[in-house]
C-alpha angles and dihedrals in degrees: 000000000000120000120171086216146010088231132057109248110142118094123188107194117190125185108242109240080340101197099038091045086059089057096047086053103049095046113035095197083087111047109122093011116111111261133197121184107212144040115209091032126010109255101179128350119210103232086253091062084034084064092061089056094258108148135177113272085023109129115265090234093049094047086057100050087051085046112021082168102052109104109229117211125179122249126274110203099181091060097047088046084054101044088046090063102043087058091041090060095051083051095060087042092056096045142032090221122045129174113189109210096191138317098305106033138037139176105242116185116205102172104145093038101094091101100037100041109013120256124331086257087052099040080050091053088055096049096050090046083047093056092042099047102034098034096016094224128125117244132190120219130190128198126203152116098266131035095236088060097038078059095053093041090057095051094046091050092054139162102047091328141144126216132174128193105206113218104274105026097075098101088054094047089044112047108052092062127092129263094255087067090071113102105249098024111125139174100290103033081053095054094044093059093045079056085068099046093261105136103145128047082241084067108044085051095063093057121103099248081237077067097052098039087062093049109052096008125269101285095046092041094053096055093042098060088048101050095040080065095040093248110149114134096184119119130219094264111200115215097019111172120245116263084195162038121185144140140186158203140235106209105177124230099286112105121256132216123236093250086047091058100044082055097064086045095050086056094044099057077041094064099033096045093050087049090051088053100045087049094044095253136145121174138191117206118067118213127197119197124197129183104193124210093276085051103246119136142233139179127199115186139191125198115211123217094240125032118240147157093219116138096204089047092044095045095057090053092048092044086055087047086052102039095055084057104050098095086051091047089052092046097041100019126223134258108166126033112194138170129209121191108199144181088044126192141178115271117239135145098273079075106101114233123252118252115271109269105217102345107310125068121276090217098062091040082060100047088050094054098053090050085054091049099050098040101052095015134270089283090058089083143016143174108257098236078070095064126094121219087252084048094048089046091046096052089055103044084041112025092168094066124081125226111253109263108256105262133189090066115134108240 
């Protein structure tokens, strides 16, 4: 068996219902009262709306039917943004290594620090009484040899838990739970395993990984195999680059137009163009992503020949990607927009310029209007897709007032 040490030095600490956990601290009226962020689609679920059977991604009418009593509050970005990097600082204050895995959990190795902090378990214990005292939010850590494992041990010790594998005892942890444990395995590899009879790790990890490549294809088979026998030899790596920039948007049940819809993603490359420029990124590869009305995905993606950060450039791939699904979206419905930008690099001058956009560069309208936006603030100025008729009406009777800033966008 593989263990990337003898001792158990990799954490994974995960906030519990992280988003609905913001919004029962900062209004008490609503501590231990279900809680469900989100109205057209369920964005986070506090775990007493989750014992009703409410989960994320779950449709806001649905989620009311399971929990008539939750109260159902709209996201605050701004909050959540704010809460993640107050925890993320008491995470680079606990260990010298932290990888953040996204805005609410992170891998923190704290191998070398026995003599300094305590053992990993106790240097655990600290950092979960840190977050709740100092951001009052409940937060889920995992101990173990390997990150895979420090994954699983989090969410079973959920919520606001702690749960070390001892070296040596990972097998016996890992083995009696089922298949949907595993990190990666979703609803249909799942289901495709069960197919098979494979219902436990234990059993999973008896399989020959030819078993396993057949059943859930050669790149899921392989680490599979790997993971249901705790081999991961990857190590919690601090200051890793981002492989990508990306945001979306809920959009409910009702049916959209086309325009309707351009104009979300007008707003999306928007957003995600504006946050590669201000970090000094350009990308290559578009990616659409698409939740239809039963709630399935699916992403579609163009790579360009040059990589930019341009909106203008990154708009007319994603528009091509939208436009080749609108008979499907009429047919299935669709209930999430998102945009991915991929292959990203650092932006420097060997990057060749994007043609001029009416006559001036779109490089320099861009910059312009990102100068506008973070001097006066992101409302001072908008595209005009993004304008309604009322808008439109309203920018001409009274030209001194800006438009309101698109809001309901993931961050």
């Amino acid at each position: 068996m593989f263990v990337s040490s003898v001792v158990a030095s990799i954490l994974h600490a995960d906030l519990d219902a992280f988003f609905a956990s913001v919004e029962q601290r900062d209004d008490p009226a609503l501590r231990r009262r279900p809680v469900i962020v989100g109205s057209g689609v369920v964005l986070a679920a506090s775990y007493e709306a989750r014992a009703c059977g409410v989960r994320s991604a779950m449709g806001g009418a649905k989620a009311r039917r399971l929990c008539p009593e939750a109260v159902v509050v709209p996201p605050r970005f701004t909050a959540y943004v704010e809460a993640s990097r107050a925890v993320f600082a008491i995470f680079e204050d606990t260990a010298p290594v932290v990888e953040a895995i996204s805005i609410d959990e992170a891998f923190l190795d704290v191998r070398g620090l026995e003599h300094i902090s305590g053992t990993s378990a106790t240097i655990a214990r600290t950092l979960r009484r840190r977050v709740r005292e100092q951001v009052g939010l409940p937060i889920s850590v995992g101990v173990a040899t390997t990150k895979h494992l420090a994954k699983v041990a989090s969410n079973e010790a959920k919520p606001d838990g702690l749960l070390v594998v001892a070296p040596g005892e990972e097998l016996a942890f890992l083995h009696p739970l089922p298949v949907e444990r595993l990190w990666g395995v979703g609803p249909a590899t799942a289901a495709r395993l069960r197919e098979h009879g494979i219902v436990t790790v234990g059993q999973l990890s008896g399989l020959p990984v030819e078993v396993l490549m057949t059943v859930a294809g050669n790149a899921v088979g392989r680490r599979l195999h790997a993971i249901a026998r705790n081999r991961d030899p990857r190590r919690v790596r601090a200051g890793r680059g981002r492989r990508s920039i990306g945001s979306q948007s809920a959009l409910g049940s009702r049916p959209r137009s086309p325009e309707a819809l351009d104009a979300v993603a007008v707003a999306l490359v928007d957003r995600v163009a504006r946050r590669m420029r201000k970090g000094g990124r350009v990308g290559r590869t578009v990616i659409l992503r698409l939740r239809w009305g039963d709630f399935t995905r699916a992403t579609r993606s163009r790579t360009l020949p040059r990589p930019t950060a341009s909106t203008a450039t990154l708009l007319v791939a994603l528009r091509a990607l939208l436009a080749a699904e609108q008979q499907t979206i009429a047919r299935r419905g669709l209930t999430l927009l998102g945009v991915t930008i991929t292959n990203l690099e650092r932006g420097d001058a060997g990057v060749q310029l994007e043609l001029p956009l009416d006559g001036h560069p779109a490089e320099a309208l861009d910059r312009t209007m990102d100068a506008i936006r973070d001097r006066f603030g992101t409302t001072a100025v908008r595209r005009a897709t993004l304008l309604t008729t009322s808008d439109r009406m309203s920018a001409w009777l009274m030209p001194g007032d800006a438009p309101d800033d698109v809001e309901g966008l993931s961050p």
